[in-house]
C-alpha positions in Angstrom: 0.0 0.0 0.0 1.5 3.5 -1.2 1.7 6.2 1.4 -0.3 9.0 0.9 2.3 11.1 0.4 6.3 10.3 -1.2 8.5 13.1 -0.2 11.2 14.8 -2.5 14.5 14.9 -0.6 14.7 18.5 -1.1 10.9 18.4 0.7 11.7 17.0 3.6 14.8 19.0 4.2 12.7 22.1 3.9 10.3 20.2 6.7 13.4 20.1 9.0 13.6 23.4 11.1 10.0 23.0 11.7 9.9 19.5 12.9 13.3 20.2 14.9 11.2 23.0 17.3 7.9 20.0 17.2 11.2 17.5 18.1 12.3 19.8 21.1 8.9 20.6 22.5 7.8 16.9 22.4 11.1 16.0 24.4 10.7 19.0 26.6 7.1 18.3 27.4 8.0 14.5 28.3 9.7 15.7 30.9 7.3 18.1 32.3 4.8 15.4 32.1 6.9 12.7 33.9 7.9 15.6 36.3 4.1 15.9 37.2 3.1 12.0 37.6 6.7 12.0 39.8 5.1 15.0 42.1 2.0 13.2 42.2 3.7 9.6 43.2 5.5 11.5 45.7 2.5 13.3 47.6 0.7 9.9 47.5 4.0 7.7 49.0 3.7 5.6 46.0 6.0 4.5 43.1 5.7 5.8 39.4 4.7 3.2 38.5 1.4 3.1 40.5 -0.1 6.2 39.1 -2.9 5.7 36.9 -4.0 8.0 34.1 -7.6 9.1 35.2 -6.0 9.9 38.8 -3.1 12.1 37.2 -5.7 13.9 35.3 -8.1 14.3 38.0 -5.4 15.7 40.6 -2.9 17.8 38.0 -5.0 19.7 35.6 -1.8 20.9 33.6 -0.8 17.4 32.9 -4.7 17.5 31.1 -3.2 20.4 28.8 0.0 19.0 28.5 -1.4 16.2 27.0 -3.8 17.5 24.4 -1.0 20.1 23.2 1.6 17.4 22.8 -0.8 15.2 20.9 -1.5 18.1 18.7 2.0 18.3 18.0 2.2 14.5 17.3 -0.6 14.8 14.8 0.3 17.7 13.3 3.6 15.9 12.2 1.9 12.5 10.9 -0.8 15.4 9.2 2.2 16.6 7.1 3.6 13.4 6.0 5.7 12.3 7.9 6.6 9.7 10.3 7.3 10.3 14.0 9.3 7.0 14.8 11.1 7.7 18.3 10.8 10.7 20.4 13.3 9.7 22.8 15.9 9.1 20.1 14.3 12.3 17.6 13.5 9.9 14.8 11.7 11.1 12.0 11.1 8.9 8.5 9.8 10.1 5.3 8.0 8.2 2.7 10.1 8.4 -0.3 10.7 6.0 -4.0 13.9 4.6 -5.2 14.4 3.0 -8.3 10.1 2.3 -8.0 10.3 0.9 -4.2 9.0 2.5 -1.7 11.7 3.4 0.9 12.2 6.1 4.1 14.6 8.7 4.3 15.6 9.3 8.0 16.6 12.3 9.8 17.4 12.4 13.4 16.6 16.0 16.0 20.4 17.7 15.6 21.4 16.5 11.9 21.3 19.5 10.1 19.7 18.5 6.8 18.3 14.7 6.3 21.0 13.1 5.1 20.2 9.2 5.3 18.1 6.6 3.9 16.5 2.9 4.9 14.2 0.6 3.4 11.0 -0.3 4.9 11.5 -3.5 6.7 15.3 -2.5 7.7 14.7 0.4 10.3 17.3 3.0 11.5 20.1 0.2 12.4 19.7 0.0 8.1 20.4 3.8 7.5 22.5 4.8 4.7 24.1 8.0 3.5 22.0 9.6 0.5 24.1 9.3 -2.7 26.3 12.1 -3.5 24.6 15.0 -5.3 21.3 13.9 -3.7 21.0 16.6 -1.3 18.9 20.2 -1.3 18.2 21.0 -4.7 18.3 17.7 -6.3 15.7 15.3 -7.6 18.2 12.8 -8.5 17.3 10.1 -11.3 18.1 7.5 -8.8 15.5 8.8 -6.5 12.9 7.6 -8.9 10.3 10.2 -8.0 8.0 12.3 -10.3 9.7 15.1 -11.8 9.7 17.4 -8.5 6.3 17.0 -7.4 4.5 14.8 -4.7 3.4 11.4 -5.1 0.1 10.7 -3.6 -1.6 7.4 -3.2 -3.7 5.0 -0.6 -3.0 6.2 2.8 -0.9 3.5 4.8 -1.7 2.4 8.2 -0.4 4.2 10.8 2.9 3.4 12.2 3.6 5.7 15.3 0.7 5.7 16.9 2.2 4.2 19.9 3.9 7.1 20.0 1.0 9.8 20.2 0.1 10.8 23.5 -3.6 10.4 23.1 -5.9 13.3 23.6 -7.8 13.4 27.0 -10.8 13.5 25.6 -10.6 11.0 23.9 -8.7 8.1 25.2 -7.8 9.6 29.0 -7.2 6.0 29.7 -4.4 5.7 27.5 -1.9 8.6 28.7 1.5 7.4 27.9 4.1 6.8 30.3 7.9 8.3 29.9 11.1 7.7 30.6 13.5 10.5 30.8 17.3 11.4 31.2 19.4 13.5 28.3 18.7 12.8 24.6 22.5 14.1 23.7 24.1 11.1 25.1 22.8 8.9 21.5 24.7 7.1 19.9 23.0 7.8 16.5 24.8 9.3 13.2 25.4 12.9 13.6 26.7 15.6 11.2 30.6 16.3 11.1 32.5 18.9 12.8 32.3 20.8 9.1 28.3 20.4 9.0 29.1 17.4 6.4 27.8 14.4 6.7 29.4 11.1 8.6 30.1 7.6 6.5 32.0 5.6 8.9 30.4 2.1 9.2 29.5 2.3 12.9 27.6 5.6 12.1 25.3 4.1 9.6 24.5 1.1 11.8 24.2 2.5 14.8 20.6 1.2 16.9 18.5 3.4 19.0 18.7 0.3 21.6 22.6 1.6 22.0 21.8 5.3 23.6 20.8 6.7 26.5 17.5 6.9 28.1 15.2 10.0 27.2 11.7 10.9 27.1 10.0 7.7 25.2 6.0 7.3 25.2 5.3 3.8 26.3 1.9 3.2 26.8 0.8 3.7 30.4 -1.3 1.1 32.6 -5.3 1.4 32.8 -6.9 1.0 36.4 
């Protein structure tokens, strides 16, 4: 099934600086919201891990509005596109075509331009560097795409939606629970001192399961 939209690589490098500021506000909200279920654990003399959703809500009305404006950030991304993959880690995929296949370029919060690529089934431990004079302004002939324009097709299923935190009005039951420490310690390809791009062989196999712990929406317990 296509997606309903295949990006130009030149697109999604022009969605960058927008989805860096959504990237930063999702991670900064994470910790707010784990911040306020902490608080609330605390008062009660209970572990984390004991709060339930519908009690958070109840007893800290700005987690309510936390939630519902970092759900509308969530959508908002998979509205334009894209693919919200990781939070924690600042994963983003974009449905793109190669050679006729259907395939994901992958930018990470910090690189300064998307500058990888995976196939479907392969995931970010399968990124790759773009080919050489595939960058900004190109819509390279090995990038298989319509001449400069977006591709549009059957919608595919959703594949973050674990990661959304769910609007309280409509699924209070299913606030997400986070985990939270620095996102900078990840172990994920980065740009080069000179803003160029890395190619070493650990760099474009590096796993999300290697870094640090940072915000990440796991779904929470129901009561």
């Amino acid at each position: 099934m296509l997606p309903e939209k295949l990006f130009r690589i030149e697109d999604a490098n022009a969605a960058v600086p927008r989805l860096a500021l959504w990237i930063e506000r999702l991670q900064r909200g994470a910790l707010r919201l784990e911040a306020e279920m902490q608080a609330l654990a605390t008062a009660h003399g209970v572990a984390l891990e004991a709060i339930v959703t519908e009690h958070l809500l109840r007893e800290r009305p700005a987690a309510r509005v936390l939630v519902e404006e970092l759900d509308g950030i969530v959508r908002e991304i998979e509205e334009s596109g894209a693919h919200l993959k990781d939070v924690r880690l600042g994963l983003v995929d974009f449905p793109a075509e190669k050679d006729g296949e259907v395939v994901y370029l992958c930018w990470q919060f910090g690189e300064p331009e998307v500058a990888f690529w995976h196939r479907v089934e392969e995931g970010f431990a399968g990124r790759q560097p773009l080919p050489d004079g595939s960058g900004r302004s190109s819509c390279s002939r090995s990038w298989s795409l319509p001449p400069c324009s977006v591709h549009s097709g059957r919608r595919a299923a959703a594949t973050s939606s674990q990661l959304s935190f769910p609007a309280t009005t409509r699924s209070a039951r299913r606030l997400p629970r986070l985990r939270s420490a620095s996102v900078s310690s990840c172990a994920g390809p980065r740009a080069g001192p000179d803003g160029g791009r890395q190619r070493s062989s650990s760099s474009r196999s590096a796993s999300p399961r290697r870094c640090g712990r940072g915000p990440s929406f796991i779904p929470g317990r129901d009561s």
